[in-house]
N, C-alpha and C positions, 0 to 999 in steps of 0.2 A: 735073662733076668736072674737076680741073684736068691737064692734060697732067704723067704720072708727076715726069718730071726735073725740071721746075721745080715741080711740089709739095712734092719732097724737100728742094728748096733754101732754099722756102720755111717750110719747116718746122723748119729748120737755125735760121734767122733768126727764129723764134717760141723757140724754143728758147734762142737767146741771148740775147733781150729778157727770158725769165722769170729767166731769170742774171742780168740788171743789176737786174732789181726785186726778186729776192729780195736779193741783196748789198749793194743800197746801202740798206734799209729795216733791215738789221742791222748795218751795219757802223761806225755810233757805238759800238758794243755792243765791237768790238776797236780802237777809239780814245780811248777814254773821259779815259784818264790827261794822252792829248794835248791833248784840246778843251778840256778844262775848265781845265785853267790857262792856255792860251791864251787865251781870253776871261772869264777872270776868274770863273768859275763855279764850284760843287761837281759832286764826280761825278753826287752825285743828279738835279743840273739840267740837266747834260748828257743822263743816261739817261732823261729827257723826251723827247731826240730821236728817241728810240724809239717810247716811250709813245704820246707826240699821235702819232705817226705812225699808229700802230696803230685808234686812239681816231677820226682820222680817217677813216679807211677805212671802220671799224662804220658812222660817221653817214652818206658819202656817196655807200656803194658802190648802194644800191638806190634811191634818186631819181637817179643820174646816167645810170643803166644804162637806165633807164627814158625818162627826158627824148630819149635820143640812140639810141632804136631804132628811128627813120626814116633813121638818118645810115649812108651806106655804110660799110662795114667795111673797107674797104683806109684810105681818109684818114683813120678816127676811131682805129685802131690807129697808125698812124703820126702822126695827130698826138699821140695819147698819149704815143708815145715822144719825141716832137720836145718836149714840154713838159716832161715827165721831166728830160731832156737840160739842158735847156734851166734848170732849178730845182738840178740837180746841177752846174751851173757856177758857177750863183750861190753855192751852198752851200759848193764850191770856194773863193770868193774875198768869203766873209761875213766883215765887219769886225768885227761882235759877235756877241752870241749870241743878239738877235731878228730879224736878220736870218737867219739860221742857220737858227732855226727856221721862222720864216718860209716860207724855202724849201721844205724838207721837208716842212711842210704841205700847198703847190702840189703838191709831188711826189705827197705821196697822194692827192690827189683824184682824180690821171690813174689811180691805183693799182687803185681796185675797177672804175674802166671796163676797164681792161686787161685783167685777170683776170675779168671776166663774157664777155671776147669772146675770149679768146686761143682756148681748148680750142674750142668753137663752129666757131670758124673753122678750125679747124685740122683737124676731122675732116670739112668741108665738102670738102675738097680730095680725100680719097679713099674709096675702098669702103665702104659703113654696115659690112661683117663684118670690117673689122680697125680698128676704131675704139679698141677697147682699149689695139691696140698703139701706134696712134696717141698717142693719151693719156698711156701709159706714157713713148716716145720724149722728147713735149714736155718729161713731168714732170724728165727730166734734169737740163736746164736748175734746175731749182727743187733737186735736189739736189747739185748743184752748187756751188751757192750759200756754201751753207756751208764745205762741205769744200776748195774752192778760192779763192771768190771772196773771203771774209773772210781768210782767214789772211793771203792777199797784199795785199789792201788794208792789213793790222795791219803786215807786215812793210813794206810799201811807206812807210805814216806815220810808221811810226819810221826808217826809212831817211832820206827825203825833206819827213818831217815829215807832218801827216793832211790838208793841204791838195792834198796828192799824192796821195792816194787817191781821193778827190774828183773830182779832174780824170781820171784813167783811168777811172773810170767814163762818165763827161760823156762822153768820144772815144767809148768802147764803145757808149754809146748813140744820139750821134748816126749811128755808123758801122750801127749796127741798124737806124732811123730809117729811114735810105736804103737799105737792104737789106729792108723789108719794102717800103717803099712801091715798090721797083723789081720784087718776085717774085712778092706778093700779088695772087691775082685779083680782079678787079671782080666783088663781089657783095654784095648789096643785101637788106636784112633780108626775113625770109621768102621768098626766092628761093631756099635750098634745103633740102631732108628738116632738115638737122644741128640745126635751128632749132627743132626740135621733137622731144622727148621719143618714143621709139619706146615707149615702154608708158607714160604718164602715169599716175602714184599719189599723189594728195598725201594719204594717209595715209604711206606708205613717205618719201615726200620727207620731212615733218615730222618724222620719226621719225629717216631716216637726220641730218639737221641737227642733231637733239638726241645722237646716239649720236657726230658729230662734234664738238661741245663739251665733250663729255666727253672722248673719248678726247685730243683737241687738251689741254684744260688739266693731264691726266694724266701725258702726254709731255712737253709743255714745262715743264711746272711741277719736275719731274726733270732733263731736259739743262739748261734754264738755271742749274742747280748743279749741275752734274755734275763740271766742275772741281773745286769743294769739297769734293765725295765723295769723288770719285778722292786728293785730296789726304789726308784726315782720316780716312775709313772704311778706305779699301785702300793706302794707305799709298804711295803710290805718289812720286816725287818730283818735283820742280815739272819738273825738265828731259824728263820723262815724258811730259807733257801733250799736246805737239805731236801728238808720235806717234800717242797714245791718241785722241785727237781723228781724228785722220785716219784712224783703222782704223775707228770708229763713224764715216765721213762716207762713204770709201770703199766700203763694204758698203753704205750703202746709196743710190749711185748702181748699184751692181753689183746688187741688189735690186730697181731701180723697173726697169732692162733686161731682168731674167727677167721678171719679173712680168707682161710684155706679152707675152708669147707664151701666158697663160694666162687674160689677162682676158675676152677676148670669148668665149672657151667658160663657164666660172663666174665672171660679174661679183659676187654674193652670196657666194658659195666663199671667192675669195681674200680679200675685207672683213675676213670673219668669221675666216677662216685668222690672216690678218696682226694684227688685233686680239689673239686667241690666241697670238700667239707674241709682242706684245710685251708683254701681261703677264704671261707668261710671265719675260720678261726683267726685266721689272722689278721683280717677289716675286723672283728670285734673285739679284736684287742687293742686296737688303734684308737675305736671308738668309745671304748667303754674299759679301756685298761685301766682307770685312776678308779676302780672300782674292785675291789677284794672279791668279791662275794663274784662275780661276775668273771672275772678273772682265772679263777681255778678252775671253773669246767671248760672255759676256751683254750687250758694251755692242755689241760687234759686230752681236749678234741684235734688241739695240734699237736700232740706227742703222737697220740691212736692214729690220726691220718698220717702222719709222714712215714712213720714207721712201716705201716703199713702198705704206704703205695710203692715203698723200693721192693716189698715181695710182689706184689702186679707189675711191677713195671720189668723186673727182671725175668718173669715167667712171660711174659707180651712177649719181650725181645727177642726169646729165645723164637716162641712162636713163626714169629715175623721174619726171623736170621734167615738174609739171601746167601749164607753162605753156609759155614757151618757155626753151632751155637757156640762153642770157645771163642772164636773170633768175634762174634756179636756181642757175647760179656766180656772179653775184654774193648771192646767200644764202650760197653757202659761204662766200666770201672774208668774208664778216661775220660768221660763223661762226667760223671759222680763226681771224681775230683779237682776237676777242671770247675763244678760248680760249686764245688766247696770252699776253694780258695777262690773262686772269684766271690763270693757270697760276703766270705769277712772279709774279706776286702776292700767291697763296696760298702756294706755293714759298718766298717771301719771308718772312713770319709761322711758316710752319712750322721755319725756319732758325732764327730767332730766340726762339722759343721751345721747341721740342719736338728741335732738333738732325738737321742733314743726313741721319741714318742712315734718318730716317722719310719723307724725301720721294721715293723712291723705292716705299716699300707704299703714300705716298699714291698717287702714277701708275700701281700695278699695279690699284692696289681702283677705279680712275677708269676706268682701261681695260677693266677687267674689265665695268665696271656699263655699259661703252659693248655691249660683245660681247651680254651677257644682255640687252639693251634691242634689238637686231637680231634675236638667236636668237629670243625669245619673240612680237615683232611678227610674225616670217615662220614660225614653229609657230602661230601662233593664226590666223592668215589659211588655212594650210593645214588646218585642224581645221574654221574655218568653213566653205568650198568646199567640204567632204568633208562635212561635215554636211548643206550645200545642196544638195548632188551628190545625196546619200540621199534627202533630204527629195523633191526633183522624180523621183528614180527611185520612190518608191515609192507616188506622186500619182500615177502614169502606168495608168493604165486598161488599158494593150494590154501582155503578155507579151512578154517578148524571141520567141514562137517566133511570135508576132503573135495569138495568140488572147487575142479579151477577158474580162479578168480577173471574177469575179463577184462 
């Protein structure tokens, strides 16, 4: 375990790396109008830069993670970000739009190594009994993201133009770069407990991965038009949106902060909690979204819960990893994005045919099917044990008082 003060520090600096990778992996998404007439493109080809990003990740987050699990974790994280860094400058100062892409490409492939080691490494530094809180802390960073790192990157491009957004990233990351490689302890794969899964289930693991793709294409296939809602269903007006936006991003970095003071007691609890209250949120947006008043606390409650259940659900997994926990985060992160891009996707086709109103009972009925796919794997396991439990107590030959039975 790493000496307290400098784990904290170091964990500051894990925490602002998953801010540059969640920010710049979205942040075409609040430039789009800029990029694409600057290189001569359609929006549609621009919002590729999203896409393959994503698309990338899926193909190369579990061969890469795997290749590079003899390579220390202080220079493989740090080189991550150094190449990061290093592809968001380029992308900065990309003359067309294959070079562009290009870049982002490189960018993701550092992306699923990052994200298989960050959490790993991170709750390697301190106590296995507050690992939750650990997890939770990091996940900040990732909520964050959204709620701060994008709006400023959008207002920074339109300011300074999206080449400017670009470049504050690049600085942020290489200034991470050297702040992990200067705080990070020297440790070496399987050199500590974090490396390995404290209860290994790969029924449960398989299980929580598929209740993650669910609930992931549920939620996002909802926020990625949530603007259109807010606009068309609740009537809200364009100059509204910031706001709204930031009340749904707010709650839930406020969200993923509570949430760590209650994971390592009910890691299953709060999953299955946070699942339940953001379908919750999202059937009464369905139902009651052409209502203002009504509206604000449900996007509130579905910002708090989603944000919140990628720090349970990435703390579970670890738990549960039948292997070791790099390889089970990177399964999520292929997971995650696999449900991200399938989300707008179908988000997308439902928009265009069936009308915005419905893509929200889609991500309740998604979520919901995520919740009951948990609840019933963890009542049927506890049915069996109790079954088996009987079955060897009443094979047992000898009496609780110790006399044998005849």
């Amino acid at each position: 375990m790493t000496h307290p003060r400098r784990a904290v520090y170091a964990l500051a600096a894990l925490s602002a790396a998953t801010f540059c990778y969640v920010t710049t992996e979205v942040l075409p998404i609040g430039l789009l109008t800029l990029i694409a007439p600057d290189l001569g493109r359609s929006r549609s080809e621009a919002g590729l830069l999203v896409t393959g990003y994503a698309v990338v990740v899926m193909i190369v987050a579990l061969p890469l993670t795997r290749l590079t699990r003899r390579v220390p974790r202080r220079p493989l994280l740090a080189g991550s970000l150094g190449v990061f860094a290093a592809a968001t400058t380029v992308s900065a100062f990309a003359t067309s739009y294959e070079v562009l892409l290009a870049a982002r490409l490189v960018s993701a492939t550092t992306n699923g190594v990052f994200w298989a080691l960050v959490f790993p490494v991170a709750i390697s530094m301190f106590p296995a009994n507050i690992r939750g809180r650990i997890v939770a802390r990091l996940s900040i960073g990732n909520a964050l993201g959204p709620v701060l790192g994008v709006p400023l990157g959008t207002w920074l491009g339109g300011q300074a133009g999206w080449r400017s957004a670009f470049v504050a990233m690049a600085v942020l990351g290489f200034a991470t770069c050297i702040a992990v490689a200067l705080l990070l302890p020297s440790v070496t794969p399987q050199q500590d407990a974090a490396d390995l899964g404290p209860m290994p289930d790969r029924h449960r693991f398989v299980v929580l991965l598929v209740a993650t793709i669910l609930a992931v294409t549920g939620a996002m296939g909802a926020f990625t038009y949530m603007t259109v809602f807010l606009l068309d269903v609740s009537g809200f007006a364009a100059a509204s949106l910031g706001m709204l936006l930031f009340v749904q991003g707010s709650f839930g970095v406020a969200g993923t902060w509570a949430v760590g003071r209650v994971l390592d007691r009910f890691p299953l609890g709060v999953v299955l909690g946070l699942l339940g209250l953001i379908t919750a949120a999202m059937l009464g947006l369905y139902a009651v979204g052409a209502s203002k008043a009504l509206t604000i606390p449900l996007l509130a409650v579905a910002g708090m819960s989603f944000s919140s259940l990628i720090a349970g659900i990435q703390h579970r997994i670890m738990q549960v990893a039948p292997s070791t926990t790099d390889m089970a985060s990177a399964s999520l992160s292929v997971a995650f994005n696999f449900g991200l891009a399938a989300g707008s996707f179908i988000g997308a086709g439902l928009l265009a045919t069936a009308g915005v109103r419905v893509i929200p009972l889609f991500g309740g009925l998604l979520t919901a099917a995520a919740f009951a796919l948990l609840a019933c794997h963890e009542t049927s396991r506890k049915r069996r044990r109790s079954l088996q439990t009987g079955s060897r107590a009443g094979a047992d030959p000898v009496n609780r008082d110790g006399r044998v039975r005849l």
